[in-house]
LOFI-997463 format. One record per residue (C-alpha): residue in three letters; x, y, z. Coordinates in pm, whole numbers, plus 50000, padded with zeros to 5 digits. Example, Ala and Ser with C-alpha at 12.3 -4.5 7.8 and 13.67 -1.06 7.14 Angstrom:
BEGIN
ALA512304955050780/SER513674989450714/
% end
This chain:
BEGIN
UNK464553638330190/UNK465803613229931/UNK468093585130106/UNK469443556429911/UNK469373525630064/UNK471653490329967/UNK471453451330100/UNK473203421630012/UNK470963392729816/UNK469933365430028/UNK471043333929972/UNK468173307629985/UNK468813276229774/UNK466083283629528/UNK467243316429446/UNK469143320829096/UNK472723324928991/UNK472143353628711/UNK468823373328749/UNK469603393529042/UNK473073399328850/UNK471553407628465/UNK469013430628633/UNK472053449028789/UNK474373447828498/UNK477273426528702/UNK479083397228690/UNK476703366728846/UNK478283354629162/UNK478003320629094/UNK475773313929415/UNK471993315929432/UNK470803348329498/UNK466933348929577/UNK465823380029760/UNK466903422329800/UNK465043436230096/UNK463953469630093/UNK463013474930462/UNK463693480730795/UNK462373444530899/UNK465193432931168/UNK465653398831006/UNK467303413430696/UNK467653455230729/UNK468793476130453/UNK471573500630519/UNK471713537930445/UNK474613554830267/UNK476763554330630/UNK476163522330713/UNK473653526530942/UNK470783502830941/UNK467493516130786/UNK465703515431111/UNK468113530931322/UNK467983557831053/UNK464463565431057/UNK464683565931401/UNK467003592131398/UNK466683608831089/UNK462983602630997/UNK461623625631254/UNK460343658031142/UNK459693644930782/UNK456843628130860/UNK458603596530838/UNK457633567831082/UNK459893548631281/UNK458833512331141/UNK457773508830803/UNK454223492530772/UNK455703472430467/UNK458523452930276/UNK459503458129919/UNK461873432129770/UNK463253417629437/UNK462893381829436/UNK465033356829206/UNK463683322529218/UNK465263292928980/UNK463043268029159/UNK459983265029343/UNK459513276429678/UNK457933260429979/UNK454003258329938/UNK452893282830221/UNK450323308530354/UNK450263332530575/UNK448483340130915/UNK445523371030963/UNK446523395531174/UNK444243378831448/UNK445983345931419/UNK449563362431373/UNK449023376231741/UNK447883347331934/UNK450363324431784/UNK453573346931833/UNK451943347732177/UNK451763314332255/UNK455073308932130/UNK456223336332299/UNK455053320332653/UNK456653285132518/UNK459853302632512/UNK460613289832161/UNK463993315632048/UNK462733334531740/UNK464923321231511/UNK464683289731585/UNK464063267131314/UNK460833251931453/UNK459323287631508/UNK456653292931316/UNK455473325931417/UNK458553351131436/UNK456773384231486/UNK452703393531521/UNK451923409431205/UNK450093392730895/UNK451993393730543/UNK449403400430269/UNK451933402429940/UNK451723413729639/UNK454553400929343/UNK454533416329002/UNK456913398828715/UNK459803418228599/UNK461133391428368/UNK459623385728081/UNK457283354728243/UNK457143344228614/UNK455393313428708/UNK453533307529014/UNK451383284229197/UNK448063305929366/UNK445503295529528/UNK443003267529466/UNK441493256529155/UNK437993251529123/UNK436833219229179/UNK435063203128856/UNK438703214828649/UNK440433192328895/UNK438443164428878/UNK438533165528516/UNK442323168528578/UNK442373141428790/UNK440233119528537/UNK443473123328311/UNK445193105028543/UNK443213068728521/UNK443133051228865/UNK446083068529021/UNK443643099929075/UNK440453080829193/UNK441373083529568/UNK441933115429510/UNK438923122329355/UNK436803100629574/UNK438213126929888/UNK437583155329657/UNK433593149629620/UNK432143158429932/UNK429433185529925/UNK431163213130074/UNK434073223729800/UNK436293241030104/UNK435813215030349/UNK436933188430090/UNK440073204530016/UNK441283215730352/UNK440373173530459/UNK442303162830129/UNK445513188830182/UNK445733176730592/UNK445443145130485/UNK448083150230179/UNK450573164230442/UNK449773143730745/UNK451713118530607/UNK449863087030525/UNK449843097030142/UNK452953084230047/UNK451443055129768/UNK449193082029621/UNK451913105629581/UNK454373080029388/UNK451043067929207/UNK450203104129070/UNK454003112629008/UNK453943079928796/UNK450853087028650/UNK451433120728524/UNK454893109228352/UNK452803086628114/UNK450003110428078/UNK449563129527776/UNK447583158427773/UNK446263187027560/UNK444533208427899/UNK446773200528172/UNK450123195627997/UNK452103220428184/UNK450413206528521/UNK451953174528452/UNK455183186728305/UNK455293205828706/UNK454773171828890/UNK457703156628699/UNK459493189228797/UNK458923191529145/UNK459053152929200/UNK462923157929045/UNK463943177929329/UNK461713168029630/UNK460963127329555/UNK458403112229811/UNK456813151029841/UNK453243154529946/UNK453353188829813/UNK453613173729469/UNK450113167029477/UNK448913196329685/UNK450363217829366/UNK447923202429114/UNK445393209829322/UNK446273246329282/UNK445993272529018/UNK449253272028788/UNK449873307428682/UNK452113323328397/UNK452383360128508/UNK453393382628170/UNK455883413428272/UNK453763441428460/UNK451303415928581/UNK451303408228958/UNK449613379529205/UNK447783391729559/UNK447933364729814/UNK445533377930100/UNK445833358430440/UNK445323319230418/UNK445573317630057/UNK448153287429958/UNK450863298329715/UNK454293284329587/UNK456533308429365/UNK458063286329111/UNK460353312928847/UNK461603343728741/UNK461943377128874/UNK459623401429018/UNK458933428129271/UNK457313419929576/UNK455243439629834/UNK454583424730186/UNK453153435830478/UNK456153437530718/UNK456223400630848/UNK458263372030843/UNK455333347130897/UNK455303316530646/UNK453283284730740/UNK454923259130513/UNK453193229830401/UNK455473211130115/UNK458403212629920/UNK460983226430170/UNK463243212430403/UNK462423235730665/UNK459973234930942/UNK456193225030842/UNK453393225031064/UNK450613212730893/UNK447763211031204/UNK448763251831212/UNK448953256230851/UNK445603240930796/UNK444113260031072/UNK445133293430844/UNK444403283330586/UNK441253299430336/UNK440333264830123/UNK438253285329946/UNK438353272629576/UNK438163294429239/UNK440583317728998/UNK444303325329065/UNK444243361129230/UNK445583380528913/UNK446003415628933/UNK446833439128640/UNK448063476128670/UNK445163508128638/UNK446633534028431/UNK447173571128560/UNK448143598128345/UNK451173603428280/UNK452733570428268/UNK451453560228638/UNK450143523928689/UNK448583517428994/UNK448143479829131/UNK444683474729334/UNK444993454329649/UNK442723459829973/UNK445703455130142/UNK446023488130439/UNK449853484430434/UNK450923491530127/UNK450113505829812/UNK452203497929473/UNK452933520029154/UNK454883515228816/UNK456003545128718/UNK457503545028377/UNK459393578828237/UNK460293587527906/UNK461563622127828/UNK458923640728008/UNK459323643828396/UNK456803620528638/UNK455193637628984/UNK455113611029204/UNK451843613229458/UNK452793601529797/UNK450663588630062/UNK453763587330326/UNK457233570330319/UNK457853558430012/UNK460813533829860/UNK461253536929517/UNK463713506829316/UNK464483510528956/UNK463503481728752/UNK464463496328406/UNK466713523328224/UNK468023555028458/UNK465633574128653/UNK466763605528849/UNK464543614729135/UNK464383650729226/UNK463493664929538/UNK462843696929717/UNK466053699929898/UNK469413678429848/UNK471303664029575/UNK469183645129323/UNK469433608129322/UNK470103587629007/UNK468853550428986/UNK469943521528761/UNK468313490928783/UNK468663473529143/UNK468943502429306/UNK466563518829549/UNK465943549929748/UNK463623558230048/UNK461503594230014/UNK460213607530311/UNK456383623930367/UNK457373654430324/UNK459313652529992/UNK457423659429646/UNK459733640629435/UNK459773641829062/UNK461293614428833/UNK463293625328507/UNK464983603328280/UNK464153567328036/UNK463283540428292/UNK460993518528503/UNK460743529328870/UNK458253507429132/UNK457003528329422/UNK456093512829757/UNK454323529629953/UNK451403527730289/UNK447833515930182/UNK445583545730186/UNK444233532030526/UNK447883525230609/UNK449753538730885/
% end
């Protein structure tokens, strides 16, 4: 069974006025628009072609195909004109005890002080759709930052001084609770200051991103948490993995994202929303080296697969031209068009046509063929999945 699937763009304030729109082909609304979920999560459902809530629909409609009734994942299409909060994201272990305890605390789930709003972890997985998507993810190794730091003259000797303990991990997760814990405040306004007079050939675009971020959150110890991290320039078709603990920041473009389904985000910076660093920094993997890149394996026949260990989900770029694309199917499938006009086909039912934006949920038992000149992503389980 092929079922198309809508929602309405979220409106978070870093989201942008036109991508959303000029991936659609419509008229921008003139508000931000950061996020399309492609999901049955309950904090932002897609609907079915009755109205009916995705959930409520597999529920219902799901059985027999194969389908279950909660999806073990959450596609989306995120927008972002500027940077998102610095964050990680719980294990499944730590997910559980701390919706628990707040739980028992009796702490209303959408509260804004709630950190921990269901009891699943939320490995993701974004891949660029615009032409470059920049990202902060995970971080760096330690000699580049000192040699980073160095750049800075005296305003990154305190810094550096906390940064040259013996143990690389320990150093950073000491330096980041101390960043946040809020007794950093002259080292952040030295560093901002420092890195407006600096001029650099290696960490140029570092230091272009402090002026940035100190622009639209002055006084914020995440300023200096993000040059501690890898900064990223993701090329269209290339993607970022952010396992559990890993610290990330999404700073522009457009891209598809793949999420375990969870709304779990420890924030540590650059928001005005809730931030609790003593549980952030428990999460947290401090674990220095490379920004977790990942670029697609090619299948035959114009199948690119993305590797991720994650057991929730699996994602594929599927790009058709002329000749018609088998897609293989591990279970419940969405499928969003990212490019062109793809027509899914199935084995019973109308086929289903897809313009960019648009999306489409294929159950188990479907075999689905795509036909057309277009870009299609395909979420999917993890082959250990359920």
């Amino acid at each position: 069974m092929l079922a198309p699937i809508t929602n309405t763009p979220r409106d978070y304030d870093w989201g942008s006025t036109n991508l959303l729109a000029d991936l659609e082909g419509r008229p921008a609304s003139g508000q931000p628009e950061a996020e399309i979920w492609f999901g049955d999560h309950p904090g932002c459902p897609a609907r079915v072609a009755d109205g009916r809530p995705l959930g409520d629909w597999l529920r219902d409609e799901g059985a027999g195909t194969g389908a279950p009734e909660r999806l073990p994942y959450l596609l989306k299409l995120l927008a972002a004109a500027s940077p998102l909060s610095i964050q990680a994201h719980p294990s499944r272990a730590q997910a559980i005890e701390g919706f628990a305890r707040e739980e028992a605390a009796g702490i209303p789930r959408d509260a804004g002080t709630r950190t921990y709003r269901d009891d699943n972890h939320k490995p993701e997985l974004i891949v660029a759709i615009s032409d470059e998507f920049t990202a902060l993810a995970g971080l760096r190794d330690l000699d580049t930052t000192q040699r980073l730091l160095a750049e800075l003259g005296p305003a990154g000797d305190d810094l550096a001084a906390r940064l040259s303990g013996p143990d690389a991990a320990s150093a950073l997760r000491d330096t980041i609770q101390w960043l946040l814990s809020g007794d950093s405040s002259a080292t952040v306004d030295d560093v901002v200051a420092a890195a407006a007079r600096t001029r650099s050939d290696a960490f140029a675009a570092e230091f272009a991103l402090v002026g940035r971020l100190a622009a639209t959150n002055p006084g914020d110890p995440g300023i200096v948490v993000a040059l501690l991290m890898n900064l990223v320039t993701l090329r269209r078709g290339e993607g970022v993995y952010v396992p559990a603990g890993v610290l990330h920041a999404y700073l522009e473009g457009l891209g598809v994202e793949l999420m375990a389904a969870s709304d779990n985000v420890l924030r540590g910076g650059l928001t005005p929303k809730h931030i609790d660093v003593d549980e952030l920094v428990a999460v947290l993997d401090a674990t220095p080296g490379p920004a977790p890149v990942v670029r697609a394996e090619s299948r035959s026949g114009g199948v690119f697969v993305y590797p991720t260990p994650a057991p929730d989900f699996a994602l594929t770029r599927v790009e058709v031209a002329d000749a018609d694309v088998a897609l293989a199917l591990t279970g419940v499938a969405i499928a969003v068009a990212t490019a062109g006009e793809v027509t899914l086909r199935g084995a019973a039912g109308e086929p289903v046509s897809l313009r960019p934006g648009q999306a489409v949920l294929i159950t188990p038992d479907e075999r689905p063929v795509a036909a057309g000149r277009g870009e299609l992503f395909v979420a999917q389980p993890g082959v250990s999945g359920s």
